[in-house]
N, CA and C atoms as a LAMMPS dump frame, in Angstrom:
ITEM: TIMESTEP
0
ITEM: NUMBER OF ATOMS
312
ITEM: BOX BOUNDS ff ff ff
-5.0000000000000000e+02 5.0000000000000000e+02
-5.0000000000000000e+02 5.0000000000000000e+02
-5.0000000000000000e+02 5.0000000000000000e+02
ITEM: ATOMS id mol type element x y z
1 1 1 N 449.138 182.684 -382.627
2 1 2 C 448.368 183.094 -383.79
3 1 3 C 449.056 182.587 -385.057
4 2 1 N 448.409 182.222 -385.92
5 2 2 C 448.877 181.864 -387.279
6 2 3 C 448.019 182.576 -388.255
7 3 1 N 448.325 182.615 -389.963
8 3 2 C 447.677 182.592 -390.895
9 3 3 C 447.877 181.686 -392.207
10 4 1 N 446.868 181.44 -392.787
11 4 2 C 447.18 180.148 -393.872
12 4 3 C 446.846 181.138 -395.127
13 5 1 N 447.468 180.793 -396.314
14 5 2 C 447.119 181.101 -397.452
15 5 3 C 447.226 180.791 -398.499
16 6 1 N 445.97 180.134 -398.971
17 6 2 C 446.359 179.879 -400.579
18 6 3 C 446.829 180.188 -401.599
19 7 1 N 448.151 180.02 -402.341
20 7 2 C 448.075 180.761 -403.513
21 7 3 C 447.597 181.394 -404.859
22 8 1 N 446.718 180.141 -404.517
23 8 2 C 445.789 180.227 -405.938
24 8 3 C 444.549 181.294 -405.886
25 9 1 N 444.643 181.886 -404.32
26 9 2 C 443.471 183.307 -404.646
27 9 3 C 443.868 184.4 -404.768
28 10 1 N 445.968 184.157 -405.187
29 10 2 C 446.688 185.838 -405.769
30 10 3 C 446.544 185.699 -407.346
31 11 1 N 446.537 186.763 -408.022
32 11 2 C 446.278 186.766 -409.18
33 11 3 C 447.658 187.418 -409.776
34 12 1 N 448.123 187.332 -411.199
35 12 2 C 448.794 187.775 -411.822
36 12 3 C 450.406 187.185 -411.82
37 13 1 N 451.144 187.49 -412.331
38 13 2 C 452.933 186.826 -412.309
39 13 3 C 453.094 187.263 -410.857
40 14 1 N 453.077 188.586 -410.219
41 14 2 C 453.658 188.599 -409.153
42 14 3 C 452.512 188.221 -408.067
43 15 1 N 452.797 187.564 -406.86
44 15 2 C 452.091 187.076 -405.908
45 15 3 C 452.733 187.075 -404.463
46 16 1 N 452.201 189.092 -403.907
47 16 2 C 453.047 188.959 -403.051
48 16 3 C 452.616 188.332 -401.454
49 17 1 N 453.262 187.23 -401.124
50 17 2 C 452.589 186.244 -400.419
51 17 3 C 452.789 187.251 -398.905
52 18 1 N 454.1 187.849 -398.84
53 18 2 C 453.787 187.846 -397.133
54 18 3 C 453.378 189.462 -396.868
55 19 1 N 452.583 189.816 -397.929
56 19 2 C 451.967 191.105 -397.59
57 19 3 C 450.568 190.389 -397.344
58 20 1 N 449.911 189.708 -397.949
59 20 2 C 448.634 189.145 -398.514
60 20 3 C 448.886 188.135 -396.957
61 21 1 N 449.694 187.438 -396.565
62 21 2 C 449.485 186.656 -395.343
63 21 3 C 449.263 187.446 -394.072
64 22 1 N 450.377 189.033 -394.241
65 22 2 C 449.935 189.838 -393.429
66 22 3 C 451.581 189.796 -392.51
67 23 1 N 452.186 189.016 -393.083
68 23 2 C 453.552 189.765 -392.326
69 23 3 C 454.411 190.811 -392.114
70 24 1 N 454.758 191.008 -391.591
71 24 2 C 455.405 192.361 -391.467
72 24 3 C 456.99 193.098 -391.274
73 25 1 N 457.672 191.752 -391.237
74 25 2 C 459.255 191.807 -391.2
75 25 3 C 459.908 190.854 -392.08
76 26 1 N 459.083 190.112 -393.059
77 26 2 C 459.572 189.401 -393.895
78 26 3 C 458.958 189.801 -395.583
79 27 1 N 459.571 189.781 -396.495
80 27 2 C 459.305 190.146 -397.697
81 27 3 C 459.561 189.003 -398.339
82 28 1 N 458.458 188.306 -398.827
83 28 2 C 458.323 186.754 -399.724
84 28 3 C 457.291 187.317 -400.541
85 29 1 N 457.712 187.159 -401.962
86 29 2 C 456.962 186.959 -403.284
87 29 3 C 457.245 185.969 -404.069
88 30 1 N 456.176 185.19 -404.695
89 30 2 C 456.053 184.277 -405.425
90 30 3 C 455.837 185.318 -406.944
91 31 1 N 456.593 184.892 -408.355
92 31 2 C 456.576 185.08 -409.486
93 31 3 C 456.385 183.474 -410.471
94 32 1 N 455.247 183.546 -411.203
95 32 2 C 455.473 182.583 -412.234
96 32 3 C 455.114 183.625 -413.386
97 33 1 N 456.524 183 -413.947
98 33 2 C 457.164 183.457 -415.312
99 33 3 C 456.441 182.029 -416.292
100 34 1 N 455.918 182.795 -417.788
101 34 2 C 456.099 181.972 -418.906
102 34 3 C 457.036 181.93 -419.662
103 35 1 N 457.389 180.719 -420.732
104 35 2 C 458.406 180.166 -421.341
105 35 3 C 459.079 181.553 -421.892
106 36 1 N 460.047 182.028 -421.686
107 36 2 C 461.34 183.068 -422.4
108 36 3 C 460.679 184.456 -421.364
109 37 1 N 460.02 184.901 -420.333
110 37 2 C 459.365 185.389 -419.846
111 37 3 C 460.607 186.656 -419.052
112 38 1 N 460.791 187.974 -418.857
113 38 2 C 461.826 188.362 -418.568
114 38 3 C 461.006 189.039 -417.507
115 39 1 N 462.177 189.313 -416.206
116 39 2 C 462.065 189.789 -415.452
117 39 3 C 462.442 191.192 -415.647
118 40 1 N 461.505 192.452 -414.571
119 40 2 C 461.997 193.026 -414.707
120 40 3 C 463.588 193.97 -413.921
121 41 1 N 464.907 194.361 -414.52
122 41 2 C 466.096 194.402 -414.497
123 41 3 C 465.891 195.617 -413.213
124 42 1 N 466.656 195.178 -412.117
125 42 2 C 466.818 196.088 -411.291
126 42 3 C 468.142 196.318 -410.272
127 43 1 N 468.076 196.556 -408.541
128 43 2 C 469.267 196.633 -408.312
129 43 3 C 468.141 196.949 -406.631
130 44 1 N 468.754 197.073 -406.18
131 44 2 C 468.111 196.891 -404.45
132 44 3 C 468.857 198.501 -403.521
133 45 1 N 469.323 199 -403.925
134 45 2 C 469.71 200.182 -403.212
135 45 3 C 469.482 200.997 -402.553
136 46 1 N 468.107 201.629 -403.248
137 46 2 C 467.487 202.536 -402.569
138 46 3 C 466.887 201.795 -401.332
139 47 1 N 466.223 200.232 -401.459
140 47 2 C 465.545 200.231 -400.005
141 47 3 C 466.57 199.251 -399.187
142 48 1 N 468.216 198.81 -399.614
143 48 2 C 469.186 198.023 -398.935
144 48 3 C 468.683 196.778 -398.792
145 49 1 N 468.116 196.096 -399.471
146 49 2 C 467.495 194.603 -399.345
147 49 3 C 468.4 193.837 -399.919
148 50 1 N 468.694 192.837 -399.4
149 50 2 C 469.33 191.819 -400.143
150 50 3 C 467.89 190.848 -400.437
151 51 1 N 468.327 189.846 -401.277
152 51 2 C 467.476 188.792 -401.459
153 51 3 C 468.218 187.556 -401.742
154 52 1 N 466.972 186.498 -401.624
155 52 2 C 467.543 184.956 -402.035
156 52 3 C 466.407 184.505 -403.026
157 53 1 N 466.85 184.301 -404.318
158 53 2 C 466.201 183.57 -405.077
159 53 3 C 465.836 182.513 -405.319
160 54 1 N 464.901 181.288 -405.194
161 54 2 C 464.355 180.226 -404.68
162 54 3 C 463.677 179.719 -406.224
163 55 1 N 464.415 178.809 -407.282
164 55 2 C 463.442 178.472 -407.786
165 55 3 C 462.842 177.548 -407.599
166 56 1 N 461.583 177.18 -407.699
167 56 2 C 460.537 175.853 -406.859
168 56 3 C 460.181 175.204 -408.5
169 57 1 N 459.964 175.558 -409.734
170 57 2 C 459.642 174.738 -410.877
171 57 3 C 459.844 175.528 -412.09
172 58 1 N 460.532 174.499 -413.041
173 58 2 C 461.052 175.073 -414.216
174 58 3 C 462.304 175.131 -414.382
175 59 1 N 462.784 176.365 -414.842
176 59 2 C 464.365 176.607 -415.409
177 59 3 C 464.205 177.873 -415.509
178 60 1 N 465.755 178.925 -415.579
179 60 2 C 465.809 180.218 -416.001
180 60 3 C 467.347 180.389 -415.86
181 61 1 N 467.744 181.143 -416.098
182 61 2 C 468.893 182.335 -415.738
183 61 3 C 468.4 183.546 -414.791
184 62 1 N 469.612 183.823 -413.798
185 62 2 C 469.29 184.932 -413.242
186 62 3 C 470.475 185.966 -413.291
187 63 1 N 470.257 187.16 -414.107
188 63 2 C 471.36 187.561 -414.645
189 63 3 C 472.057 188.633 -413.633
190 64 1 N 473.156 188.46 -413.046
191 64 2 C 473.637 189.14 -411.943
192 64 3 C 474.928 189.894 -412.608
193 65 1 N 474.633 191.541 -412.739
194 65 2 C 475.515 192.276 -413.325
195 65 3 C 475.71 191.802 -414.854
196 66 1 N 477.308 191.099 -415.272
197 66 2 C 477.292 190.712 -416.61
198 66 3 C 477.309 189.275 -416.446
199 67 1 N 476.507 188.587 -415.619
200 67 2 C 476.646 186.432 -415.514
201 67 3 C 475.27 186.664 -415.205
202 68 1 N 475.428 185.198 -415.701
203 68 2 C 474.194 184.608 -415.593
204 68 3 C 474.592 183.248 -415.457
205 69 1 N 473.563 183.23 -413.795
206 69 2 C 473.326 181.714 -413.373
207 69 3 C 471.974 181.094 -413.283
208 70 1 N 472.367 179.914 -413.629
209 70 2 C 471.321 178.877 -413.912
210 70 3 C 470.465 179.054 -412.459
211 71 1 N 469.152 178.825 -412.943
212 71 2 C 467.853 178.64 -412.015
213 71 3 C 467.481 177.116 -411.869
214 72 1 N 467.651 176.437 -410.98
215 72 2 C 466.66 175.329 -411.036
216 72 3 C 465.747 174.858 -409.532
217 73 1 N 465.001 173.93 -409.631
218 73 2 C 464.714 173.686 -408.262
219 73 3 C 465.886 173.33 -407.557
220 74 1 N 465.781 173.846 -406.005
221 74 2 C 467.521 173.221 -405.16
222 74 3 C 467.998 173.907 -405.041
223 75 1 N 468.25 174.913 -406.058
224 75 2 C 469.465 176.215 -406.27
225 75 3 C 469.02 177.332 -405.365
226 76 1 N 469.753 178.312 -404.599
227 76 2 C 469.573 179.086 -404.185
228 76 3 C 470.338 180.119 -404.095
229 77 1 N 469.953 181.507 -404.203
230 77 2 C 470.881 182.599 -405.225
231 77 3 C 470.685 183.722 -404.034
232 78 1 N 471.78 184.212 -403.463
233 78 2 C 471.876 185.495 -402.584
234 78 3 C 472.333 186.972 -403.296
235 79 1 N 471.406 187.932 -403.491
236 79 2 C 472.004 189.116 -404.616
237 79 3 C 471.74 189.828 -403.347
238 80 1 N 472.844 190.718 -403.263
239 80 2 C 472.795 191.926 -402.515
240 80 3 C 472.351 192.591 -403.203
241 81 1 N 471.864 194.375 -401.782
242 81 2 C 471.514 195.311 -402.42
243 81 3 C 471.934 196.315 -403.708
244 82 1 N 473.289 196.184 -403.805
245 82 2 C 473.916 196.936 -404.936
246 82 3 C 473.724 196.295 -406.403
247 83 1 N 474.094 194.854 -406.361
248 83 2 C 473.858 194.544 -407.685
249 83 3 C 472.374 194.143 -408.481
250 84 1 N 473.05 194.691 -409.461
251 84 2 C 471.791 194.508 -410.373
252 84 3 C 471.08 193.022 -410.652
253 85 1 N 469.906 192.857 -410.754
254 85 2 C 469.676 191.43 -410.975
255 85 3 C 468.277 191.46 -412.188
256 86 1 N 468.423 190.499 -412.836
257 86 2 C 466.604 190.485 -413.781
258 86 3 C 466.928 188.653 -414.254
259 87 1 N 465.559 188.356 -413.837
260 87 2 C 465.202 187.067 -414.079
261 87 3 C 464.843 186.792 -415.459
262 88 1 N 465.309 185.466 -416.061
263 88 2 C 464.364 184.963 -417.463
264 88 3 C 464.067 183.667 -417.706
265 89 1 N 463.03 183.677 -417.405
266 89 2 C 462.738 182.381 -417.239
267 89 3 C 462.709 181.418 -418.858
268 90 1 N 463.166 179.847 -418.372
269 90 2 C 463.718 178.98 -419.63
270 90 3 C 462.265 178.523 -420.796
271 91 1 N 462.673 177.911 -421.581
272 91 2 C 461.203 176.953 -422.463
273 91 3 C 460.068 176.836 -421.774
274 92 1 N 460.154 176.392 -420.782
275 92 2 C 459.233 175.295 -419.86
276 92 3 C 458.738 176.254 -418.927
277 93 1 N 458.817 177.812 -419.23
278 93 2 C 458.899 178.694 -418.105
279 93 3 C 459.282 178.34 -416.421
280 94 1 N 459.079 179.203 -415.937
281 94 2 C 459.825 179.549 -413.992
282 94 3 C 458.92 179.607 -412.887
283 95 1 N 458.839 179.374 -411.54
284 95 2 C 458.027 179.692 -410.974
285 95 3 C 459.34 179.891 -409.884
286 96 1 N 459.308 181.022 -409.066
287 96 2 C 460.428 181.187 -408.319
288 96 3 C 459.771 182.224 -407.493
289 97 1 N 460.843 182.047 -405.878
290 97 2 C 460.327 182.973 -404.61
291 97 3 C 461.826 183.801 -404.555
292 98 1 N 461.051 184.643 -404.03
293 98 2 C 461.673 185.875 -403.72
294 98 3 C 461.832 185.971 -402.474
295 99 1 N 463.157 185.769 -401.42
296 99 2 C 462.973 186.244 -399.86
297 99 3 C 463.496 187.447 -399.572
298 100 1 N 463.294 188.406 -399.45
299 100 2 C 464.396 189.76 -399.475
300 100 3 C 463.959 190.388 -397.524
301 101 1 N 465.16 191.158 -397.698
302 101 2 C 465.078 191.963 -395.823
303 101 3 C 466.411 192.836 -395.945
304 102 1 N 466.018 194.128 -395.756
305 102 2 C 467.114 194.669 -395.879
306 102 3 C 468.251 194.71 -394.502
307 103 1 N 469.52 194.5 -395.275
308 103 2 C 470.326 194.189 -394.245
309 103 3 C 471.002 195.745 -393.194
310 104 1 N 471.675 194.935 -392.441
311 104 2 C 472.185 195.817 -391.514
312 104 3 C 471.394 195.924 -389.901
């Protein structure tokens, strides 16, 4: 069995792809951010998820605790559940995936 899905029939910045595809052990969201566009600031604890941040087009910072690292296509960013993380996307705004699964 498979499923296909377009992105272009999710609406809004967040686009959560593998609820909408229908998966069920993987957590993938697509976000496109506009130019200076901020994410909102959080931390993964309560549900123990880590994630990997994937940006696919644009530029940003992804601000982890008190740093901030560069976003680009290529780059790929592992934040555990404890630390805090919030995205901001650059001029040219962001389009970036989200893979998260909580560990253990």
């Amino acid at each position: 069995m498979y499923t296909v899905l377009d992105v272009s029939s999710l609406e809004g910045r967040r686009k959560p792809i593998a609820r909408a595809i229908g998966a069920r052990a993987i957590r993938l969201n697509r976000f496109d951010s506009q130019p200076g566009q901020a994410g909102f600031a959080h931390d993964e604890r309560e549900s123990g998820q880590e994630e990997i941040y994937i940006p696919i087009a644009g530029a940003g910072v992804l601000r982890i605790g008190g740093e901030e690292i560069a976003l680009a296509p290529g780059l790929f960013v592992l934040v555990t559940a404890d630390e805090s993380r919030q995205v901001i996307a650059g001029g040219e705004g962001l389009t970036y995936l989200v893979v998260g699964a909580a560990s253990g």
